[in-house]
PDB file of the backbone (N, CA, C, O) and the ligand in Angstrom, with CONECT records:
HET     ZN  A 101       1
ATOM      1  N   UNK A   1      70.950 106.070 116.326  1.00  0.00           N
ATOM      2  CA  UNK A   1      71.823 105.476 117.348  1.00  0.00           C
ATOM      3  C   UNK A   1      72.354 104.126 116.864  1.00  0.00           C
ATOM      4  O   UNK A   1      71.618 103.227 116.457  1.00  0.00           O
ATOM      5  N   UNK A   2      73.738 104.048 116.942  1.00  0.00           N
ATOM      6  CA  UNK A   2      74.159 102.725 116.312  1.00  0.00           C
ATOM      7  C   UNK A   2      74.958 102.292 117.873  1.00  0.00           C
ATOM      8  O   UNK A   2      75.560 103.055 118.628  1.00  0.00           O
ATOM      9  N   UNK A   3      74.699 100.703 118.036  1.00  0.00           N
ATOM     10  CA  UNK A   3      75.489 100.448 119.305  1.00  0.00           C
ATOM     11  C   UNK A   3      76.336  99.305 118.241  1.00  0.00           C
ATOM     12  O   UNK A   3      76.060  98.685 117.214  1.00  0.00           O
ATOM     13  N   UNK A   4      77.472  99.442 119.124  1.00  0.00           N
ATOM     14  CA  UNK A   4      78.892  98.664 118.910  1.00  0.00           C
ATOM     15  C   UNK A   4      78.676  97.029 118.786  1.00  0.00           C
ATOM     16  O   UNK A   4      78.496  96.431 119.847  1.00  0.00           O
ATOM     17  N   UNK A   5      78.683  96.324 117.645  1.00  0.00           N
ATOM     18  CA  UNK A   5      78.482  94.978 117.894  1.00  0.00           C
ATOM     19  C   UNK A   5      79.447  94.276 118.180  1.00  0.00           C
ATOM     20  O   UNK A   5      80.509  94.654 117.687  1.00  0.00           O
ATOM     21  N   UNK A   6      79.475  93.480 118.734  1.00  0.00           N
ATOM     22  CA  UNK A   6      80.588  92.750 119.617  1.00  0.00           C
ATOM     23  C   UNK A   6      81.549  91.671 118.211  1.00  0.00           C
ATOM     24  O   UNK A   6      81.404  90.815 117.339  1.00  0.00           O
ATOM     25  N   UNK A   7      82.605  92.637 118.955  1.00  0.00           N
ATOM     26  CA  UNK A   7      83.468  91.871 117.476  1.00  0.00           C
ATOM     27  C   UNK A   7      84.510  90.861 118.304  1.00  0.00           C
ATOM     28  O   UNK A   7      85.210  90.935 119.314  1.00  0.00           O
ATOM     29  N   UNK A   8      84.067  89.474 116.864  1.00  0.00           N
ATOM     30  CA  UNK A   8      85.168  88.590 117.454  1.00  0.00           C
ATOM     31  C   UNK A   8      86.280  88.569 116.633  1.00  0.00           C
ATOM     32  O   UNK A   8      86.425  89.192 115.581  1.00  0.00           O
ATOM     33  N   UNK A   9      87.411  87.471 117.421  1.00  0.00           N
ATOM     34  CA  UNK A   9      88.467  87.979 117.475  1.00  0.00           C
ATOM     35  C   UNK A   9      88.632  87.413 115.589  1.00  0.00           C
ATOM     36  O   UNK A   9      89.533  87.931 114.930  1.00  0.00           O
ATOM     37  N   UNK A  10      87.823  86.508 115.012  1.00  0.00           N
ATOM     38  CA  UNK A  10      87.944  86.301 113.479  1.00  0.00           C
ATOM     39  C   UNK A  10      86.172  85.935 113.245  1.00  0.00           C
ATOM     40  O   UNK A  10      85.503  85.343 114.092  1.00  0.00           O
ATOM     41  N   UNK A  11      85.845  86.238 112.436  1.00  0.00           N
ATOM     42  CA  UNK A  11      85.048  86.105 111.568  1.00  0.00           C
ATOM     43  C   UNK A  11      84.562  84.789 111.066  1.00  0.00           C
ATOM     44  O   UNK A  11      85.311  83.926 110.608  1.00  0.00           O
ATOM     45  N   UNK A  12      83.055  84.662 111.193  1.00  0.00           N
ATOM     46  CA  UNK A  12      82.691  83.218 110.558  1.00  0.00           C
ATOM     47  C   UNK A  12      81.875  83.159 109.378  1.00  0.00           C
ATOM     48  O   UNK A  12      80.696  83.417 109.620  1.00  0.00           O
ATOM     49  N   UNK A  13      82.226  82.805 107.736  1.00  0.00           N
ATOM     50  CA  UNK A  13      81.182  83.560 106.402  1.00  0.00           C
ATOM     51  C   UNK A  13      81.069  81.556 106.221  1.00  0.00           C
ATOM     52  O   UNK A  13      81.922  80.712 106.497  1.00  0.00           O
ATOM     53  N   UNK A  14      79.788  81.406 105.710  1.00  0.00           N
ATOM     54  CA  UNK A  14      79.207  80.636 105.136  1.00  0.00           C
ATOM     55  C   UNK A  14      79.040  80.790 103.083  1.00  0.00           C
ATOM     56  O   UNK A  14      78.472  81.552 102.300  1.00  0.00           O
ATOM     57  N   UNK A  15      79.850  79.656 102.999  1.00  0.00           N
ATOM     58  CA  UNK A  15      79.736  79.763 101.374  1.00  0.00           C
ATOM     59  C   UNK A  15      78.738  78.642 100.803  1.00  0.00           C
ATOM     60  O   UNK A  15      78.957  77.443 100.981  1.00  0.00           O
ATOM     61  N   UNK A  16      77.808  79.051 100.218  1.00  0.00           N
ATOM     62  CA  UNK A  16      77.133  77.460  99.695  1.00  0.00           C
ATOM     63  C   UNK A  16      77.534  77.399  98.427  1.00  0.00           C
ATOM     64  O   UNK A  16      77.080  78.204  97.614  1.00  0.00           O
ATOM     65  N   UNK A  17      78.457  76.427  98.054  1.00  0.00           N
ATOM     66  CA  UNK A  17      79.042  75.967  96.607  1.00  0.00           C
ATOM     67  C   UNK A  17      77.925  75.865  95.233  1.00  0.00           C
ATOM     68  O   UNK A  17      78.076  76.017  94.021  1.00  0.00           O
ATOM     69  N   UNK A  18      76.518  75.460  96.286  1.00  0.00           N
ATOM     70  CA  UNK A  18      75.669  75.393  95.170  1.00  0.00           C
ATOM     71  C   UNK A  18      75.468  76.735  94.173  1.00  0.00           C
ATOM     72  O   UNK A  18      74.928  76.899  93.079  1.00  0.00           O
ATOM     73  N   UNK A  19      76.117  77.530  95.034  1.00  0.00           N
ATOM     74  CA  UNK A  19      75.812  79.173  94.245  1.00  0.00           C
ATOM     75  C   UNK A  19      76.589  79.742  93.764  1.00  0.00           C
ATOM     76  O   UNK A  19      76.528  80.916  93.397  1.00  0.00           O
ATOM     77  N   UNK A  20      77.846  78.684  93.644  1.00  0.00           N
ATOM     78  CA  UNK A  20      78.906  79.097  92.817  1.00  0.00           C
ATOM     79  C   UNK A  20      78.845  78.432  91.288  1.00  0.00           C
ATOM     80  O   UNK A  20      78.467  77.284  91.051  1.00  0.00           O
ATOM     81  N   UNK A  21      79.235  79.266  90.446  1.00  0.00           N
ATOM     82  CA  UNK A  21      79.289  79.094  89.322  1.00  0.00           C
ATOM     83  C   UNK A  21      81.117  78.441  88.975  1.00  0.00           C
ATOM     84  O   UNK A  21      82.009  78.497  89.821  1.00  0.00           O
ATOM     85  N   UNK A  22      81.254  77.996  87.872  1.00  0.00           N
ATOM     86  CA  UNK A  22      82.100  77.459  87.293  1.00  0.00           C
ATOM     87  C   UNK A  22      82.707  76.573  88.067  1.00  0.00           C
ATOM     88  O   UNK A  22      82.016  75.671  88.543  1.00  0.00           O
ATOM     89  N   UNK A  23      84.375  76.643  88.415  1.00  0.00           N
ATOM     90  CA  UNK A  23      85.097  75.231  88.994  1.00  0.00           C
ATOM     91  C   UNK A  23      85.009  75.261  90.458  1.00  0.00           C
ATOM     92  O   UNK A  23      85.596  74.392  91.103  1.00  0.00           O
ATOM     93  N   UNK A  24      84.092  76.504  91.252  1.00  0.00           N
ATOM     94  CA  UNK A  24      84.279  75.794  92.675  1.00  0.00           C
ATOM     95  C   UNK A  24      84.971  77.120  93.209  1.00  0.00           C
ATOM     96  O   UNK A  24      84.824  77.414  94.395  1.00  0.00           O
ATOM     97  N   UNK A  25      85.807  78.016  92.273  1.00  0.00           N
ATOM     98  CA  UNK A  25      86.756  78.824  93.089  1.00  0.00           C
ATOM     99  C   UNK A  25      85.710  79.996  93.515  1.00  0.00           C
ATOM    100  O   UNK A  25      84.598  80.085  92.995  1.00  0.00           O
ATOM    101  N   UNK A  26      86.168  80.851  94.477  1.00  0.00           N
ATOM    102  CA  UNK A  26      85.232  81.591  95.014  1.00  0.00           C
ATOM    103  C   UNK A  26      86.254  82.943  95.442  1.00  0.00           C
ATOM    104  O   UNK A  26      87.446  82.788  95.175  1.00  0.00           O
ATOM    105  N   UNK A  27      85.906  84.057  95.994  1.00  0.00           N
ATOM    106  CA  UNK A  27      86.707  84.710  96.400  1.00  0.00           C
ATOM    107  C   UNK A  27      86.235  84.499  98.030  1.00  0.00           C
ATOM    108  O   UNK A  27      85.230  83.869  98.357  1.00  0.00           O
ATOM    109  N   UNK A  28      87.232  85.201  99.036  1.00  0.00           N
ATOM    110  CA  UNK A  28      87.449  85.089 100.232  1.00  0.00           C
ATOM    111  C   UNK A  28      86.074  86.020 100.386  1.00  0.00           C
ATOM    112  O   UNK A  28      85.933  86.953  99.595  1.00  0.00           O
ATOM    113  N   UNK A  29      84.883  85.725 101.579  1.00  0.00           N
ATOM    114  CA  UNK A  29      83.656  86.510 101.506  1.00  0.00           C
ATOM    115  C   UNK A  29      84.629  87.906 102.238  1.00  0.00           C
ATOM    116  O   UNK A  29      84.352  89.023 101.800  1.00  0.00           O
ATOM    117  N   UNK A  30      85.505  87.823 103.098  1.00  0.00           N
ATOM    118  CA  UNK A  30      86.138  89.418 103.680  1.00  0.00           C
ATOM    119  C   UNK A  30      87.182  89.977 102.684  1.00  0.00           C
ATOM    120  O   UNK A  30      86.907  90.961 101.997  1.00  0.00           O
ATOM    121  N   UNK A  31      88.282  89.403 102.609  1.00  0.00           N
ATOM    122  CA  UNK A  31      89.248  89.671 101.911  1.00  0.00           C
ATOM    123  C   UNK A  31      89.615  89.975 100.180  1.00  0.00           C
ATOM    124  O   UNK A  31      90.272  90.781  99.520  1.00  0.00           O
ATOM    125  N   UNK A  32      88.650  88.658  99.927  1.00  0.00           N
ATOM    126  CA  UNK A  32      88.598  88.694  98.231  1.00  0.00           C
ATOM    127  C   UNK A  32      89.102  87.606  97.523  1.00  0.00           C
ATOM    128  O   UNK A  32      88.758  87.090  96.460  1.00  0.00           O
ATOM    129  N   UNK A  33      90.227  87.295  98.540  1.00  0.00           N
ATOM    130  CA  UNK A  33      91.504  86.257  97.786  1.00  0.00           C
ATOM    131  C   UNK A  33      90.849  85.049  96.942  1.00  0.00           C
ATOM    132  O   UNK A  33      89.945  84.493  97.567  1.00  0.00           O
ATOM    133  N   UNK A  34      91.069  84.592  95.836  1.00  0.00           N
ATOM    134  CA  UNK A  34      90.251  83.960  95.714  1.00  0.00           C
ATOM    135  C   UNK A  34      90.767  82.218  96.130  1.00  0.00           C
ATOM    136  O   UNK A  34      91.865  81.748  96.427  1.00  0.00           O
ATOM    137  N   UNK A  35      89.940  81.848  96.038  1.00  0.00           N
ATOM    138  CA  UNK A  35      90.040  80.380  97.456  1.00  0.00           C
ATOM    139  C   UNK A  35      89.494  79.108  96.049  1.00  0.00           C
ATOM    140  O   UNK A  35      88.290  79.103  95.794  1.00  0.00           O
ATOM    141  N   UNK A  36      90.316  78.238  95.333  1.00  0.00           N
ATOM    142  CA  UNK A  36      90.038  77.118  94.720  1.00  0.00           C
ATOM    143  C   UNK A  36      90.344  76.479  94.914  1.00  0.00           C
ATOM    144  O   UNK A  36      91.549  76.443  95.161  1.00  0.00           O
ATOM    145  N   UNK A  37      89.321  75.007  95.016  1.00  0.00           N
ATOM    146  CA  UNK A  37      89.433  73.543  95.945  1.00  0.00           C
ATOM    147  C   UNK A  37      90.482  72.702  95.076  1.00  0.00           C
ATOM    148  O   UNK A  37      90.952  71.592  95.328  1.00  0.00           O
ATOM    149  N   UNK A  38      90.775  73.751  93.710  1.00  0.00           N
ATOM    150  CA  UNK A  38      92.279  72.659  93.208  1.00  0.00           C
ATOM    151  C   UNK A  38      93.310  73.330  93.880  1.00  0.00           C
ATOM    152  O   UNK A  38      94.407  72.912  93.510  1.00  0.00           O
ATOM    153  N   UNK A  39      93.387  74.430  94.935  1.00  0.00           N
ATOM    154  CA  UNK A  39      94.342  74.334  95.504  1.00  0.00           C
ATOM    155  C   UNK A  39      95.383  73.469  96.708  1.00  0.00           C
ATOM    156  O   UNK A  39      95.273  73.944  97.839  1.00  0.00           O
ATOM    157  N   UNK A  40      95.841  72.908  96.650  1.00  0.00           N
ATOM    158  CA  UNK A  40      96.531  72.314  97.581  1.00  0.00           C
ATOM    159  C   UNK A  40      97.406  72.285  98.207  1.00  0.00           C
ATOM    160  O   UNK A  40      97.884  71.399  98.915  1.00  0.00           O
ATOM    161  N   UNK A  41      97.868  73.892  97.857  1.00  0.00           N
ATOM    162  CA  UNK A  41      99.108  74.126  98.596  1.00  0.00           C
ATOM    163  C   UNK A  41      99.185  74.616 100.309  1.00  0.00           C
ATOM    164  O   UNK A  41     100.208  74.696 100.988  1.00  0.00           O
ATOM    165  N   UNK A  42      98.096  74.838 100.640  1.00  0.00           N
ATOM    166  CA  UNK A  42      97.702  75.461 101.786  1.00  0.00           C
ATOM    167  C   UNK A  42      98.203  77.166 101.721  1.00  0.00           C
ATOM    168  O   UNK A  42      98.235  77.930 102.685  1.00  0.00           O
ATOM    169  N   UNK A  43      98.502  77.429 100.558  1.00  0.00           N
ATOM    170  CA  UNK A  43      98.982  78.936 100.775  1.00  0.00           C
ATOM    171  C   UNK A  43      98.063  79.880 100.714  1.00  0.00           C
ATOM    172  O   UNK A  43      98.457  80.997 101.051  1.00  0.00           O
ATOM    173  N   UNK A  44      96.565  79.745 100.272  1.00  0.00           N
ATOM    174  CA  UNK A  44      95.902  80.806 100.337  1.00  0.00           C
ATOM    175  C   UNK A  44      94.940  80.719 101.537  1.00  0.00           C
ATOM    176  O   UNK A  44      94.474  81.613 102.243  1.00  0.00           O
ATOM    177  N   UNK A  45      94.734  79.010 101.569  1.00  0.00           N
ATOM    178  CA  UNK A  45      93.932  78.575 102.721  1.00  0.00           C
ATOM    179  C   UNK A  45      94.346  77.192 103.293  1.00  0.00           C
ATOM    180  O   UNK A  45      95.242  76.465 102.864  1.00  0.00           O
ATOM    181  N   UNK A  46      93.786  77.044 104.004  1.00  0.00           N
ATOM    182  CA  UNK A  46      93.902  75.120 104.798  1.00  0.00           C
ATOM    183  C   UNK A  46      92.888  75.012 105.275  1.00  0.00           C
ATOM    184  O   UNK A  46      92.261  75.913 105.832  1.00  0.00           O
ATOM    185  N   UNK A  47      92.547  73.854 105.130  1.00  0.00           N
ATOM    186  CA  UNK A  47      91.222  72.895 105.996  1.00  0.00           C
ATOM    187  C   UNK A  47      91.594  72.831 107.356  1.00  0.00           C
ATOM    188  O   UNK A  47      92.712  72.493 107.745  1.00  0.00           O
ATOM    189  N   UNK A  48      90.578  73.183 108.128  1.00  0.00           N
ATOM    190  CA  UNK A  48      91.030  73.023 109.412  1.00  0.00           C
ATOM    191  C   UNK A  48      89.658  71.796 110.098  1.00  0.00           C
ATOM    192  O   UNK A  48      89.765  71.166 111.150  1.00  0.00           O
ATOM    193  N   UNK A  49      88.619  71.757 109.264  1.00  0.00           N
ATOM    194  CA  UNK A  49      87.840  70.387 109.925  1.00  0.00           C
ATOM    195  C   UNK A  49      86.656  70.191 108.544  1.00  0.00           C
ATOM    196  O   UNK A  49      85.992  71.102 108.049  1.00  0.00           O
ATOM    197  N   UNK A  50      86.647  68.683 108.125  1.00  0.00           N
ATOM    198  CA  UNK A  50      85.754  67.740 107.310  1.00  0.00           C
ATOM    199  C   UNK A  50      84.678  67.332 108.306  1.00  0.00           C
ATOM    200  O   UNK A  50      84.742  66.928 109.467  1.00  0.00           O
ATOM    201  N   UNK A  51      83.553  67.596 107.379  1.00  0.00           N
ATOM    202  CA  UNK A  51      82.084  66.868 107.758  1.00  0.00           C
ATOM    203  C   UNK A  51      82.044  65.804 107.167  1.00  0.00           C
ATOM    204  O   UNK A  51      82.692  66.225 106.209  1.00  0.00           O
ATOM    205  N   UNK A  52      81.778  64.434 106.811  1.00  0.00           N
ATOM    206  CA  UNK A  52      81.496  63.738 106.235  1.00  0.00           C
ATOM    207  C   UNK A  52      79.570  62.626 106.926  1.00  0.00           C
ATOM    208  O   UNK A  52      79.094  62.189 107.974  1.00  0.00           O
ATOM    209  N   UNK A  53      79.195  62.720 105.372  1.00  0.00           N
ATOM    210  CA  UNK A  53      78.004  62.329 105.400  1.00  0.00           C
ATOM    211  C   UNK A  53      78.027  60.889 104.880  1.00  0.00           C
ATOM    212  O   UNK A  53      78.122  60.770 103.658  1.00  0.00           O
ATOM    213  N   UNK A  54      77.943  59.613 105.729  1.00  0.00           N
ATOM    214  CA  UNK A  54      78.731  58.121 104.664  1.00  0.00           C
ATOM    215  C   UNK A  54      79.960  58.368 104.277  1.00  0.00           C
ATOM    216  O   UNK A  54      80.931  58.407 105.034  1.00  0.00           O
ATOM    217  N   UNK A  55      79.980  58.572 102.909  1.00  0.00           N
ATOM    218  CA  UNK A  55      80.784  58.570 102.256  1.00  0.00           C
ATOM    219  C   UNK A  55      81.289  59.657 101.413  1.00  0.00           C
ATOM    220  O   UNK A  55      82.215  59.536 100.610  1.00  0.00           O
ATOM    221  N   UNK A  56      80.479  60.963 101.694  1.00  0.00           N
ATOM    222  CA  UNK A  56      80.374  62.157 100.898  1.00  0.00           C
ATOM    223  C   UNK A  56      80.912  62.962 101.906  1.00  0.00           C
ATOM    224  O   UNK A  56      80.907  62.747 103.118  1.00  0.00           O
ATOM    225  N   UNK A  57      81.529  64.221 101.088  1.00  0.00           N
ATOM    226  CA  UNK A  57      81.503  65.643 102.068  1.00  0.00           C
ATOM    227  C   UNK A  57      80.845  65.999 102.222  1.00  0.00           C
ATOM    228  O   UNK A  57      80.284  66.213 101.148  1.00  0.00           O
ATOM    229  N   UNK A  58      80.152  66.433 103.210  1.00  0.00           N
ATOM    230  CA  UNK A  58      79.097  67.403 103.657  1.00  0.00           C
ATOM    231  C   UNK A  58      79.609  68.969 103.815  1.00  0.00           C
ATOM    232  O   UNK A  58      79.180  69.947 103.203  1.00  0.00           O
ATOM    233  N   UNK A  59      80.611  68.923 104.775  1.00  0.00           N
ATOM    234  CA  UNK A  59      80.884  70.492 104.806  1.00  0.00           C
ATOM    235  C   UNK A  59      82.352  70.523 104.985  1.00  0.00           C
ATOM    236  O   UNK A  59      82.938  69.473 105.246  1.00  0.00           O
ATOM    237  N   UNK A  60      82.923  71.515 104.880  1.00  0.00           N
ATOM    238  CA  UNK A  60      83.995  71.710 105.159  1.00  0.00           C
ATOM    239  C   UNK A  60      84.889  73.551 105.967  1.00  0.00           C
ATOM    240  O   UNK A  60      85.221  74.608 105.431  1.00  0.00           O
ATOM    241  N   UNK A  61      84.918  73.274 106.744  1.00  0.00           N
ATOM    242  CA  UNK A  61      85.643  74.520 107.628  1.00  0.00           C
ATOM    243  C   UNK A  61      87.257  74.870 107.183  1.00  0.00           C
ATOM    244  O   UNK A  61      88.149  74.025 107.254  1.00  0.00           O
ATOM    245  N   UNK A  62      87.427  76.023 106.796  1.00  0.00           N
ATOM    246  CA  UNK A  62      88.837  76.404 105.941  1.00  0.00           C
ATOM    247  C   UNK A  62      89.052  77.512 106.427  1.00  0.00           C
ATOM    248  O   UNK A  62      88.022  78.185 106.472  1.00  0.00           O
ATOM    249  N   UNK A  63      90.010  78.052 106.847  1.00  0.00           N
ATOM    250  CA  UNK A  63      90.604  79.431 106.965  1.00  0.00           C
ATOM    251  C   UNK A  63      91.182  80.179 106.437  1.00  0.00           C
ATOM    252  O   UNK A  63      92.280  79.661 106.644  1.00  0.00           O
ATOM    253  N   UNK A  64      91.404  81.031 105.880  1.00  0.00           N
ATOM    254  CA  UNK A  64      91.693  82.044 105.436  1.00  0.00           C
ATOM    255  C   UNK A  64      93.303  82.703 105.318  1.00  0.00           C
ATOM    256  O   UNK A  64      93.419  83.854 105.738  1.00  0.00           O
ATOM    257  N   UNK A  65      94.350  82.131 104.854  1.00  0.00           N
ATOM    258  CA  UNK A  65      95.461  82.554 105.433  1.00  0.00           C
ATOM    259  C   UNK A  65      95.908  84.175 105.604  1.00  0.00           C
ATOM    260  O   UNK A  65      96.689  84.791 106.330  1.00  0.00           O
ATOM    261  N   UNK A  66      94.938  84.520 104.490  1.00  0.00           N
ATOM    262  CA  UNK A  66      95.362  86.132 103.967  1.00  0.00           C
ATOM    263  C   UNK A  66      94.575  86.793 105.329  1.00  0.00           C
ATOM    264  O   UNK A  66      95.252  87.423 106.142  1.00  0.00           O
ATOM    265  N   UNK A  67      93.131  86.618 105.530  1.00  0.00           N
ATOM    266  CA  UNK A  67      92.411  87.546 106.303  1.00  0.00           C
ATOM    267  C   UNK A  67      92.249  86.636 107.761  1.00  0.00           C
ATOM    268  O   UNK A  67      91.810  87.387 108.632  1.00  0.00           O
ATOM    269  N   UNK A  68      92.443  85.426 108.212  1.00  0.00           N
ATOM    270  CA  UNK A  68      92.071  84.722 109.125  1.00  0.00           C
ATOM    271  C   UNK A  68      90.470  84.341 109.335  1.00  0.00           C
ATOM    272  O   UNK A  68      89.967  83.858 110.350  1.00  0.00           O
ATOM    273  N   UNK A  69      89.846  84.673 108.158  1.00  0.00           N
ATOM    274  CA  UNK A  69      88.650  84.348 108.514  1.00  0.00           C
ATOM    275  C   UNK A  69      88.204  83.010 108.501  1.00  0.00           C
ATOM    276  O   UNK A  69      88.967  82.345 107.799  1.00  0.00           O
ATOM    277  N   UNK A  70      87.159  82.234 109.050  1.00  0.00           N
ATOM    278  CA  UNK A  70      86.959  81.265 109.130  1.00  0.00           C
ATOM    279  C   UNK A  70      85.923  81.131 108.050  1.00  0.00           C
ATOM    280  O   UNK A  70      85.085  82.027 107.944  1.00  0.00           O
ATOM    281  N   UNK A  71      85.895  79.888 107.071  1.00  0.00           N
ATOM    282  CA  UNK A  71      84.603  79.954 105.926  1.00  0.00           C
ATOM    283  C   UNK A  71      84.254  78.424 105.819  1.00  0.00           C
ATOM    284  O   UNK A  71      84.941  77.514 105.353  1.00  0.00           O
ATOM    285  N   UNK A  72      83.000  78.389 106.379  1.00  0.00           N
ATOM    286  CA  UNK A  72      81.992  76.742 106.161  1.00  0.00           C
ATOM    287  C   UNK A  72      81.685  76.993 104.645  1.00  0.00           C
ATOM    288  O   UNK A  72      81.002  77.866 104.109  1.00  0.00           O
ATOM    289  N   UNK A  73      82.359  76.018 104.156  1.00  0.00           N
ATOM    290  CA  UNK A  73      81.313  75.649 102.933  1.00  0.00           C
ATOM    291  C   UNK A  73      80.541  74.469 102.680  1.00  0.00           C
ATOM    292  O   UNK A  73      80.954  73.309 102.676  1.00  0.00           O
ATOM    293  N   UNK A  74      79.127  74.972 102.425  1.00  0.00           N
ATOM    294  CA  UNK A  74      78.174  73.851 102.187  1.00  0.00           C
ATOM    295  C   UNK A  74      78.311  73.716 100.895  1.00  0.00           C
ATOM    296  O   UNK A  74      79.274  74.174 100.281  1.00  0.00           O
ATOM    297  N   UNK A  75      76.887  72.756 100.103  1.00  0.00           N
ATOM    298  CA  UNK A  75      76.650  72.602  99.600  1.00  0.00           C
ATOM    299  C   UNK A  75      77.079  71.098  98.823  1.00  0.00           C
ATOM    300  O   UNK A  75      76.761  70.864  97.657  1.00  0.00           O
ATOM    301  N   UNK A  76      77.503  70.572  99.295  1.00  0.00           N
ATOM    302  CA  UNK A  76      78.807  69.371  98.424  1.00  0.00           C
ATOM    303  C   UNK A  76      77.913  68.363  97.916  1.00  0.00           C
ATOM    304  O   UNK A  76      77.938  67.783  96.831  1.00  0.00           O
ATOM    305  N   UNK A  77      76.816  68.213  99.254  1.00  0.00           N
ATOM    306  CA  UNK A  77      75.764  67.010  99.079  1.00  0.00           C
ATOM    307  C   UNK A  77      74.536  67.946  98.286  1.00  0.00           C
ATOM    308  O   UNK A  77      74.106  68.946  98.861  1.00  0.00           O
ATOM    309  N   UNK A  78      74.102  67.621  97.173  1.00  0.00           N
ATOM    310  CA  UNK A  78      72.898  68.148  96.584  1.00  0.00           C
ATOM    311  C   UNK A  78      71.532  67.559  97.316  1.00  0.00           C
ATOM    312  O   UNK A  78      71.782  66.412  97.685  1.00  0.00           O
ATOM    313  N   UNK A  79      70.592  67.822  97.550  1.00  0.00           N
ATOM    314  CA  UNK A  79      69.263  67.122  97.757  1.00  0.00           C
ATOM    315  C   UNK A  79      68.662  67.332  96.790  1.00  0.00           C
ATOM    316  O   UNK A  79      68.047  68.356  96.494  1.00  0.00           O
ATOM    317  N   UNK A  80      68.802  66.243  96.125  1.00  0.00           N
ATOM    318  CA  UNK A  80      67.672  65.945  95.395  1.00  0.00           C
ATOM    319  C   UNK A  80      66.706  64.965  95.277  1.00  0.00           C
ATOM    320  O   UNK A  80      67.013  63.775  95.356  1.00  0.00           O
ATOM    321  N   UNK A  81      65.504  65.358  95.086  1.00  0.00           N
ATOM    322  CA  UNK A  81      63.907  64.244  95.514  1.00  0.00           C
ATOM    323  C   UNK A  81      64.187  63.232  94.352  1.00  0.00           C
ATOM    324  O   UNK A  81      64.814  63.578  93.351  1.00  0.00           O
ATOM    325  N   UNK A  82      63.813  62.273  94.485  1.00  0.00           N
ATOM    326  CA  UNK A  82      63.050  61.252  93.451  1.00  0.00           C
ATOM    327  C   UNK A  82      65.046  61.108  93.246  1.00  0.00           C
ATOM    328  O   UNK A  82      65.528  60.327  92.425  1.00  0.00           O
TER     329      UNK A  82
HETATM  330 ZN    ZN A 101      90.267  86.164 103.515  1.00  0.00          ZN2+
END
């Protein structure tokens, strides 16, 4: 028995940067597109809200132009001890 999970009207994927390899670019977690923070054209995506920690990014909320999905990415601030 499978029941129907309640679908919203867009999608929310969590990316942690720490688990990205090379310059940062990633693909879209629904779509694929791939999404790099040297982009600045807003054509594949746009920022739609900054976390800031002091003086650092903490997170950042971006959408998706291709699929509308919504994607937090962490990771910006490392923790590290000592
Ligand atoms: Zn997408």
């Amino acid at each position: 028995m499978m029941k129907k999970a309640a679908v919203k009207k867009s999608a929310m994927y969590t990316v942690d940067l720490t688990k990205i390899d090379g310059d940062g670019a990633f693909p879209c977690p629904k779509c694929g597109v791939i999404i790099s923070p040297d982009d600045e054209t807003e054509e594949v995506y746009q920022i739609i809200e900054t976390k800031v920690k002091g003086d650092d990014l903490a997170e950042l909320m971006i959408l998706c132009n291709k699929c509308g999905s919504t994607i937090k990415l962490t990771g910006f601030l490392q923790q590290s001890e000592g």
